[in-house]
Each structure stands twice: as C-alpha cells, then as structure tokens.
C-alpha positions in Angstrom: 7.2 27.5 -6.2 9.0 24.7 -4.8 11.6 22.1 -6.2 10.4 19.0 -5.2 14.0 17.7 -5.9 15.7 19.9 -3.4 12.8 19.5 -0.2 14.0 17.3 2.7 12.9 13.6 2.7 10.8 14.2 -0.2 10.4 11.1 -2.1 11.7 11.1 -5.2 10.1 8.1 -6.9 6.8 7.5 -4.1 4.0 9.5 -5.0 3.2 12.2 -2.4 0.8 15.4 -2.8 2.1 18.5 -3.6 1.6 20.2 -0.8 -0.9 19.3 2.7 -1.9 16.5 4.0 -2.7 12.8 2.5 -3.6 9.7 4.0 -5.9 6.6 2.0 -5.3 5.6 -1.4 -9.1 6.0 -2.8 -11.0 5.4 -6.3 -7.8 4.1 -8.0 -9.1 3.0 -11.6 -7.6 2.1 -15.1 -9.3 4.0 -17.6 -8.6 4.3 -21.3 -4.9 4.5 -20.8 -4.9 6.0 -17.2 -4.8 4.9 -13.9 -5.8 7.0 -11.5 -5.2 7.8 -8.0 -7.4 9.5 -5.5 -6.6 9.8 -2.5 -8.0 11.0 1.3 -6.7 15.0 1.1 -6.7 18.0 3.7 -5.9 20.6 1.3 -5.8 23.1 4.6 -3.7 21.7 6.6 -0.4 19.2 7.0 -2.1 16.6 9.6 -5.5 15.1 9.1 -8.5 17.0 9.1 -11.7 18.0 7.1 -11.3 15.3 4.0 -11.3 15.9 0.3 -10.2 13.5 -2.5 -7.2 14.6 -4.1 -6.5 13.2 -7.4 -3.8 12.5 -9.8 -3.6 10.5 -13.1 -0.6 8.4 -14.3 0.1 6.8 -17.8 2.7 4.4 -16.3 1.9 4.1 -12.5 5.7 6.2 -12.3 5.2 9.5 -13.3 1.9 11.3 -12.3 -0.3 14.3 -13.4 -1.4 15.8 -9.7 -5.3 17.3 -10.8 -7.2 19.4 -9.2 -9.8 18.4 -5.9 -12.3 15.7 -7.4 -14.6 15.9 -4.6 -15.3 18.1 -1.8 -17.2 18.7 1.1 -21.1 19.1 1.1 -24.1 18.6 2.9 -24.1 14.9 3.8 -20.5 15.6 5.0 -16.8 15.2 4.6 -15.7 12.8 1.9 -14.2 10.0 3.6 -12.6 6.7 0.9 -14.1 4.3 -1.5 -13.6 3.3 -5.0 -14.1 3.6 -8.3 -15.5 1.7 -11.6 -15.6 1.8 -15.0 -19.7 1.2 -15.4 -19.3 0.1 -18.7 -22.7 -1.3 -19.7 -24.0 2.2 -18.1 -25.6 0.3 -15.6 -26.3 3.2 -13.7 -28.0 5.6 -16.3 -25.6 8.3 -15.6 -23.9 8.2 -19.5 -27.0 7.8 -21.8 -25.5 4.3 -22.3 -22.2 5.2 -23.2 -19.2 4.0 -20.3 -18.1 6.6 -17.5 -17.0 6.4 -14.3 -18.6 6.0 -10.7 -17.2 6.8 -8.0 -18.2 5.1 -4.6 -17.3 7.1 -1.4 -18.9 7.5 2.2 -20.1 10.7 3.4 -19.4 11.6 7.1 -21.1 13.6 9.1 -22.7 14.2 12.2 -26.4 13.3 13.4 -27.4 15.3 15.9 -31.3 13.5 16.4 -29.2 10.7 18.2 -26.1 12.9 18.7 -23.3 10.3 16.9 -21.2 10.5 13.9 -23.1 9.2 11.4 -21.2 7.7 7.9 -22.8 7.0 4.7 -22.3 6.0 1.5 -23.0 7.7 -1.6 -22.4 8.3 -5.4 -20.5 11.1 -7.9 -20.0 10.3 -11.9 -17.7 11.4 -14.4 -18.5 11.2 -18.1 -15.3 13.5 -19.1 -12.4 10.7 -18.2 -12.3 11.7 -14.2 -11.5 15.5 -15.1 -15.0 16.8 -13.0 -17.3 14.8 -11.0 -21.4 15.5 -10.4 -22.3 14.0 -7.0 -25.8 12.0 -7.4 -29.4 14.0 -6.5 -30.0 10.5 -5.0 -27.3 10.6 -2.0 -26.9 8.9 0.1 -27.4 5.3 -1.6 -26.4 3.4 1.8 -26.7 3.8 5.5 -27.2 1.8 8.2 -29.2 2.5 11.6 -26.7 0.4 13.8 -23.5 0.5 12.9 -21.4 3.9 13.5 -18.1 2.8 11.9 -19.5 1.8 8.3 -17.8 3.0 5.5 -14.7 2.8 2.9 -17.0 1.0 0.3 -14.6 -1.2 -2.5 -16.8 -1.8 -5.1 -16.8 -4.6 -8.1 -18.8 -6.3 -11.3 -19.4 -9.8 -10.2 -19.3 -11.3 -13.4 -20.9 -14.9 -12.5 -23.8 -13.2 -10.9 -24.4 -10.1 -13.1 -24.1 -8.0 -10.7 -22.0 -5.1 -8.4 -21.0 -6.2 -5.4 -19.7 -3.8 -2.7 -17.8 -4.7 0.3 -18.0 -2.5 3.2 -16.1 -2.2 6.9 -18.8 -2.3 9.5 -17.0 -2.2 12.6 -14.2 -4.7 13.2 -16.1 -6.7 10.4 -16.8 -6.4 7.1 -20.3 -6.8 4.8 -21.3 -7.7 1.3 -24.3 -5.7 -0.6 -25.3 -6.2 -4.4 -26.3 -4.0 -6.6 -27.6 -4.2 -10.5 -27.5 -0.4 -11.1 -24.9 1.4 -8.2 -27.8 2.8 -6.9 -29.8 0.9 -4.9 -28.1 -1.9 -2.2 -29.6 -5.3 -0.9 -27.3 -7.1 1.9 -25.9 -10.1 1.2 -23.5 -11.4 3.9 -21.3 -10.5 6.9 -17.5 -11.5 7.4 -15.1 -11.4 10.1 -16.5 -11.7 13.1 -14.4 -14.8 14.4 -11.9 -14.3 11.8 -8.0 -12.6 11.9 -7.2 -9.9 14.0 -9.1 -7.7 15.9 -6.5 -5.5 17.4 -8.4 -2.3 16.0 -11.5 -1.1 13.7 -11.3 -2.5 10.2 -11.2 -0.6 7.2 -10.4 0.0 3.8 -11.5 -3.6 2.5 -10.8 -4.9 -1.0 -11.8 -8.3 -2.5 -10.4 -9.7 -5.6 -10.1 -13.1 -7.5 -6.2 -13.8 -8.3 -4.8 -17.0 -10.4 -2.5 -19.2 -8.2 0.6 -19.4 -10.2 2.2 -22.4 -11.4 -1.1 -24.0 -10.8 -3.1 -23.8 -14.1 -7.1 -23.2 -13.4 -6.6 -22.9 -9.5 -8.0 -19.2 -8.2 -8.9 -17.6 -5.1 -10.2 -14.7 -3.7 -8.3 -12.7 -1.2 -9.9 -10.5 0.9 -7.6 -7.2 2.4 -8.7 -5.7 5.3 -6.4 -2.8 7.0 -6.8 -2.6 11.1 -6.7 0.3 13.1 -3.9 1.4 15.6 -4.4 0.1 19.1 -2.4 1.9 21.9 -1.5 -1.3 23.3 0.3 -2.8 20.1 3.2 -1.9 18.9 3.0 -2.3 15.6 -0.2 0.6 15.2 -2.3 0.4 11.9 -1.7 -2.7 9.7 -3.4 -4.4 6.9 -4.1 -8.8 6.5 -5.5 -10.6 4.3 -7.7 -13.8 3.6 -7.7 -16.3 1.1 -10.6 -18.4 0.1 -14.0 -18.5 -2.2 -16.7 -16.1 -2.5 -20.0 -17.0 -4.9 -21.0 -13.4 -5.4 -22.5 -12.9 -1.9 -20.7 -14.7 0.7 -16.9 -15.3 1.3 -15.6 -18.7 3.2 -12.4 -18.3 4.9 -10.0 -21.3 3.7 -8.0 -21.0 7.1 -9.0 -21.5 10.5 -10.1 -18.4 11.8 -7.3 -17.2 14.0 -5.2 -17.7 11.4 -3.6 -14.2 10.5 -2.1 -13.2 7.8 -0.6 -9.6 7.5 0.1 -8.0 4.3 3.2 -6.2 4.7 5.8 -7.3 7.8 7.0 -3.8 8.0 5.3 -0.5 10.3 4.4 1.7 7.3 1.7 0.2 4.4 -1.8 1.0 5.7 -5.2 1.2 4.1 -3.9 -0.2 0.7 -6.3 -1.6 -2.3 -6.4 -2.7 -6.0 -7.1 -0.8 -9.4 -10.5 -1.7 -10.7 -10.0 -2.7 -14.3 -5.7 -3.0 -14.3 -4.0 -6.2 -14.6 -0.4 -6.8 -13.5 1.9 -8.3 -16.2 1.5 -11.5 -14.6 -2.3 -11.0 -14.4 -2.1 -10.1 -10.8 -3.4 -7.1 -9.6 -2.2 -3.3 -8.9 -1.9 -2.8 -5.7 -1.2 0.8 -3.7 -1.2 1.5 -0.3 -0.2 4.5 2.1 2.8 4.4 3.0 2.4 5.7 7.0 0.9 4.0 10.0 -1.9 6.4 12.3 0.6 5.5 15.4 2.7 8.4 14.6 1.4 9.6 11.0 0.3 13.5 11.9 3.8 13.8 13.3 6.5 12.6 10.8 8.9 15.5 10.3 8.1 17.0 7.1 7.5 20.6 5.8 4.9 21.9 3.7 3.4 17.6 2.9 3.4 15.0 4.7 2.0 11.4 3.5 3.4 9.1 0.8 2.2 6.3 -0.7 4.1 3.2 -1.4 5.8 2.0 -4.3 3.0 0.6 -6.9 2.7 -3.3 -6.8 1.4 -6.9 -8.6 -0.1 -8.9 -6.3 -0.3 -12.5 -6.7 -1.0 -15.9 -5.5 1.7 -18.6 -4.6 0.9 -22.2 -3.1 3.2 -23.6 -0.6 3.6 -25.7 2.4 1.1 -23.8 4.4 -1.4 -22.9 1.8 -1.7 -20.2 -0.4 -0.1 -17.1 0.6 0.0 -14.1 -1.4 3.2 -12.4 -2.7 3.9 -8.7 -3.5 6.3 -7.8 -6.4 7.2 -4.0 -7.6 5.6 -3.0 -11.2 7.9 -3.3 -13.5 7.5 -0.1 -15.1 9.9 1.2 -12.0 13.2 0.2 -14.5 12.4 3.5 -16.5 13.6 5.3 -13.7 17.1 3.4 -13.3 20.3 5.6 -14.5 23.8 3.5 -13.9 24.0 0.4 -12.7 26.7 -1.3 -11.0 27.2 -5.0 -11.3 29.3 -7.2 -9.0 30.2 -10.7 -10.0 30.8 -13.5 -6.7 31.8 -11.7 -3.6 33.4 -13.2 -0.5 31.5 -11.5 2.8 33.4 -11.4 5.9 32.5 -10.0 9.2 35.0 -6.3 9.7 34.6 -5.5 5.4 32.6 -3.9 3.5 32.6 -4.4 0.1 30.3 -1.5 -0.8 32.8 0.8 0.6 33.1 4.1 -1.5 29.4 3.2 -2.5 26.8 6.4 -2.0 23.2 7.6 -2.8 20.2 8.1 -1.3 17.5 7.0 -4.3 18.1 3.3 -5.6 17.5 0.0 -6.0 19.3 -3.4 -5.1 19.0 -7.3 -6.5 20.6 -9.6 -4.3 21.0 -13.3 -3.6 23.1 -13.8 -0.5 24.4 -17.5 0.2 24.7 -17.3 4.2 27.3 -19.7 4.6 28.7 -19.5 8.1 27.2 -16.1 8.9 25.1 -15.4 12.0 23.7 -12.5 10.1 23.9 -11.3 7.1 22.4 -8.0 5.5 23.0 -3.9 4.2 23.2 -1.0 5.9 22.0 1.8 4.3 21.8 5.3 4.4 24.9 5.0 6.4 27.1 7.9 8.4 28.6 8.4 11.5 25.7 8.5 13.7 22.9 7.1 11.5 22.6 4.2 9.7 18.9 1.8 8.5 19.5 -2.3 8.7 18.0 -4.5 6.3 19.6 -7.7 7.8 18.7 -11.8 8.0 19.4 -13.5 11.3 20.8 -16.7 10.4 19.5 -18.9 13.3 16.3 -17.5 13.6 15.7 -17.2 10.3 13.8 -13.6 10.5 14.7 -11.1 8.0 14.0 -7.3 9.5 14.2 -4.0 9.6 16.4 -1.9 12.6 15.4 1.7 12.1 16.8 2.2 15.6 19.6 5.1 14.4 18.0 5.3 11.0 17.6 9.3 11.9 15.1 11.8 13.4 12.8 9.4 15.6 12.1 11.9 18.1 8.7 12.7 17.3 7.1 9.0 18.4 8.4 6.6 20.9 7.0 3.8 19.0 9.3 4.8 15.5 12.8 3.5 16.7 12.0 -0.1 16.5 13.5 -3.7 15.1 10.7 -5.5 13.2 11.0 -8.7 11.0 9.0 -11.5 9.2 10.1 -15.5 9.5 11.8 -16.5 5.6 12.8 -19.7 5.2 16.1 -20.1 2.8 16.3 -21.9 -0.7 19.3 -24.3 -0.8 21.2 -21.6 2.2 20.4 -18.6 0.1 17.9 -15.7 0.4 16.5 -13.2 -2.0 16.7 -9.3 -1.3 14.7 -7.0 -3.7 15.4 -3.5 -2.1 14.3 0.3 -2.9 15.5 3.2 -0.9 14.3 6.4 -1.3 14.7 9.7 0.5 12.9 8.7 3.3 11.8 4.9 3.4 12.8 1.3 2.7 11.1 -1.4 1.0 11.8 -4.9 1.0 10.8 -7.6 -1.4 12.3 -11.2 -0.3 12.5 -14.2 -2.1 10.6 -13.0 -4.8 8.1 -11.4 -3.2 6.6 -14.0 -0.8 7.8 -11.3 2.4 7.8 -7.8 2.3 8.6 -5.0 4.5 7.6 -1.4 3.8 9.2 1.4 6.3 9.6 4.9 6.4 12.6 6.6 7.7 14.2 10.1 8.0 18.0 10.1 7.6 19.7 13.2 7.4 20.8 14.3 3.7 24.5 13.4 4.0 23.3 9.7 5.6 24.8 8.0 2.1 26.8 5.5 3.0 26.2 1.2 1.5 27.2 -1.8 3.4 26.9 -4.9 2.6 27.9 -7.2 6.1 27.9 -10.6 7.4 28.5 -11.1 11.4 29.5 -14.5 12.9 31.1 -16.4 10.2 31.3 -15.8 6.1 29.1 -15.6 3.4 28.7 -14.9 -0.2 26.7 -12.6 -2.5 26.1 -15.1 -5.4 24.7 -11.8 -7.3 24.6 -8.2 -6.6 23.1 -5.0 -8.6 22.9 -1.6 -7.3 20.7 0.5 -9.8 20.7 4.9 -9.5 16.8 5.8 -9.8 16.5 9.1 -11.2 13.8 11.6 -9.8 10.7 11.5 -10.7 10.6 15.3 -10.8 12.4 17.7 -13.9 15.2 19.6 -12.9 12.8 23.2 -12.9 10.9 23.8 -9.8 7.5 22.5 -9.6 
C-alpha cells in the first residue's frame, strides 16, 4: 500500500491514477449526482501502451472514488477515447425506455487485408449508474474506408434538430455525423481544412454552445480541437479553439481561417473536453484536460504513475476588442480544500525585497492584483531554494505574462522541458490579475479573471518551498494579496 501523501511529486489536489499509466480525459458525464471521469489507462505499464479506460467518480469534481477498468480490450481492438451521454429518452433501446448511459469510444486495431491501422468507432451501455459496461453486439457503429486517423468521437443531443450529433477527428480535420438512436451514423459536414493550426494530427474534439456573458441572448459555439506534437515546434501537443455557429450539421468559423486561437498559453493541457450534462455555476461548462504534453509525457520522472490531469474548470465566453474569446476559471468547489489563509493588506514592491520572505509550502493557492507602477517586471517565484526556483512573472514592456521553468527542478529527461513561455495580457487601469495554484508538481495560472491561462507541470525537489513576490526595474504595488494552504486530497492512512 502506498500513501499517496508521502510519494514524490504526487499531486495532491490534481487527479492522477493510482498507479500506471494515464493519458486522455474520456466519457466524462454528470449523472444523478456524479460526474465521472474516464480516462485513456495502461493498467501494465507506466508509459503508454495497450489502452483501457480507467474510471473514477466524483461528487464534487475534488475528491474522487478511483473504480475499477470500465472497458477493456476485445476483438475490434484497444479502446482508444470518446465520450459519454446520458440517453435519456432511451433513444437507443438499450434501457427498456428508462435513462442510462452510452458510452462512445473508437476501437483500434489493425487490418491486415490492406495492412494499416485501422480505427473505429463503436458502443458500450450502462444501466447500473457507470458501475459495469456491456459493449454493443452491433460494433462497430462507424468506420470509414479512407481515413486512417479517425477517431476520439465527442458526442451530443442537438436539441433544435432532435437529434445526436457526433464530432469526430479525421485527420488534421474534424467531421460531423447525426444520429437519432447512437447506432446508426449519416455524415453531415467536414471542418478544418483551411482553418487554425495544422502543426500536427487533430484530436480529441468537443463542440459546445456557451452564453456570452454580459451580453444577454448572445451564444456561440466553440469548437476545441487538441493538435499533435510536431518535432519541429517547440511547444509539442496543444489544444485551440473556434468560435462561431453550428445549425446541427455544419459549423461556420466566425474568424478568418488562420486565425488561431490556443486554449491554454502554457506546455502541459492536452486533449481536454466538457462534461456532457454539467453546468458551471455561471452556466459555462466543465472542462478537464490532461495535464502533460506527448513531447516528453512517457518520460516525466515519476514512480509507480505517471499522468495528471489538470485542475477542473468553467469555461465561458467573454466579448472584447477582438471578438469573443473564451475564458477559463477554476470550479469553485476547489475552496473546500483551503486550510489557513494569509491576508496582506497594500504592499510596497521593490526590486532586492521580498515580502513573502519566511513564506513556505508546496500545495496552495494565490489571489493577486499587482499595480506595476514603475516595474520592468513584476511576478512570484515559487517553489523557491537555493538552486531551484519556477517564475510566474509579467514583463512590463512587452506586456507578456509567462512561465520560466528553466531551474524549476529535474528537466533532464527532455531538452524541450526547461523553457520560458508566455501569453500577450493587456493591463486594466496599470494593474493585472494573477489567480495561481501550485501543487507538488505543476503551476496553473488564471490571469485577469480568466481570459489567459497557463497550465505547466514541474518537478521541484521536496525542500523547493520558498514564496517571492518581486518587481525588477522600478516599484510596484500588490493592491491585494491572499495566500490560501490547500489540504490534500488524500486521508492521512495510506491508500
């Protein structure tokens, strides 16, 4: 047995698997009273290999239930990612017309008559709240005769239309089918041939309809699409995003098509998508992704797991000088976990002082708004020692608030994971917003109320504990600071 509170770099407030591998977030669905989590799972090994979906099932999106292996190899193939709904008109005919859940996955496998891999979609239903799973006599319900690289189905109910709609990555595209009973698929459209970044393969789509706040009967869909590492970009695997209308079987960009639009600014939030049937608070949607990027993911130093996923979030839609953009903010459910909290009224910031001095931990959360005065830069160092140390800082003059993970701590393992990395935020009357959670082994950034956001993972050593809060070139002020303790996750006994 092992004490998930003692392992190093084990999260302590990031869902992870217990043990093994795990990369995609899969079939995440709210379901009387639970949301749960699937996820792509190599219950053999610690890097990727033959895939499973794990599962777990949380009552709060904080604390979660780990179950056992929902679906497993067979012989249409691995079990790659998809989704799950709630089917509840029993559209399908699985649940004698009661609701249940359906659970939309692609099958991979090989086909050795034209000697390629070979990925298909297919079914598995649940009438007992997600505790067992029957895989459809029907599989598979999709393939296509053309595309190799056609899977990580997201489907929906498309309530103007009366019918499921699936999107589906197909290639470094993506393509719409309906459905009226989960079973049998009619193509609709095709999107994203001339559109965003092609840097890799696309995958893991997800389309949803969001309010635009502020702006009372405006909505858009958004379209996520994750992209494959490519050797020759720096930044590996990465999701965007795409705002504009969709009438149940064709979505219309609302930006020019080289328009690009990433998700997350940071190197580590890949292959992310939405809770069927959860709402936000603000009646944006639930949004998880994994918290690793392929460039370097099978090689992060950790023991008996590796894989997290990042901190649970409500996504929603602002309007501002450039359009609508979507924003990120963390579920508020997260304040459960706080312990003390310190509280520091006005501060003076001056370049040589620290005024966190004496400050330690290594799980917690900061609220900010920094004034940048005279300041060239301005920003915290955390998880601070001698040799280490992982900078969250704005650059005045540029205006670019990053990430330096340069001396953050064990790097060794990937050239590419010792980087600098930002996002361009503009200031509100001189002052910026910093929304910050540090864990055991990654950073995540939520500026100016969400509308950037940088997720990162890093690998400190233990005694790395040290806070700073800095300003370089000139003064500036912290108008409002709060440093909140999260407590674990995990009970004091091992697990």
């Amino acid at each position: 047995m092992v004490n998930h509170r003692e392992e190093r770099y084990r999260p302590q407030f990031h869902f992870t698997p217990s043990e093994k591998w795990m990369n995609d977030p899969n079939g995440m669905v709210y379901y009387e009273g639970e949301y749960h989590l699937f996820y792509q799972h190599h219950p053999d090994g610690t890097t990727w290999g033959t895939m499973h979906w794990g599962h777990a099932i949380s009552k709060d999106l904080v604390n979660w239930e780990h179950q056992p292996i929902a679906l497993a190899p067979d012989e249409y193939g691995t079990i790659f990612s998809g989704s799950a709904v709630v089917d509840w008109n029993d559209t399908s005919g699985f649940f004698g017309g009661e609701p249940g859940l359906v659970a939309i996955f692609t099958h991979a496998d090989h086909d050795y008559d034209v000697n390629r891999p070979r990925q298909r979609q297919s079914l598995a239903y649940s009438s007992d709240k997600g505790r067992t799973w029957t895989k459809y006599e029907g599989n598979p319900v999709l393939a296509s005769e053309t595309v190799i690289d056609f899977r990580d189905p997201k489907v929906f109910w498309h309530e103007p239309s009366g019918r499921w709609v699936m999107i589906l990555a197909a290639g470094d595209r993506v393509q719409m089918y309906t459905s009226p009973d989960l079973k049998a698929w009619r193509f609709a459209s095709e999107f994203g041939a001339g559109d965003g970044s092609h840097d890799g393969v696309w995958e893991c789509p997800d389309l949803i309809e969001l309010p635009v706040e502020g702006r009372k009967g405006e909505r858009k869909w958004v379209m996520i699409v994750s992209i494959g590492d490519n050797h020759a970009c720096p930044e590996g695997s990465r999701a965007q995003y795409f705002v504009g209308e969709f009438d149940g079987e064709t979505f219309r960009n609302d930006n020019a098509p080289e328009t690009v639009l990433w998700l997350d600014h940071g190197r580590d939030n890949y292959a992310g998508v939405t809770w069927s049937d959860a709402e936000g608070s603000g009646q944006g949607r639930l949004f998880i992704g994994w918290m690793s990027n392929w460039k370097y993911a099978n090689l992060t130093p950790t023991a008996s797991w590796r894989g997290a996923m990042t901190l649970p979030r409500e996504l929603f839609l602002k309007r501002g000088g450039e359009g609508v953009r979507l924003n990120q903010r963390p579920v508020g459910r997260l304040r459960e976990l706080r312990g003390e909290s310190l509280e520091w009224p006005e501060l003076e910031l001056v370049p040589g002082r620290n005024v966190l001095d004496g400050i330690h931990g290594d799980t917690y959360e900061i609220e900010c708004e920094l004034e940048l005065g005279e300041a060239a830069e301005v920003g915290f160092k955390l998880r601070v020692s001698d040799e280490e140390e992982t900078i969250v800082g704005y650059d005045a003059e540029a205006r670019l608030l990053f990430i330096d993970r340069t001396k953050s701590g064990e790097a060794a393992f990937h050239e590419a994971f010792a980087c600098r990395h930002g996002v361009p935020l503009l200031p509100e009357n001189g002052r910026i917003k910093l929304h910050l959670f540090v864990d055991r082994s990654s950073v995540e950034v939520f500026a100016n109320d969400g509308s950037a956001v940088l997720t990162d993972q890093i690998f400190p050593d233990p005694r790395s504990t040290g806070i700073a809060l800095y300003a370089l070139g000139g003064s500036a002020k912290s108008k409002s600071l709060s440093l909140h303790v999260l407590n674990s996750m995990y009970s004091a006994v091992t697990v």
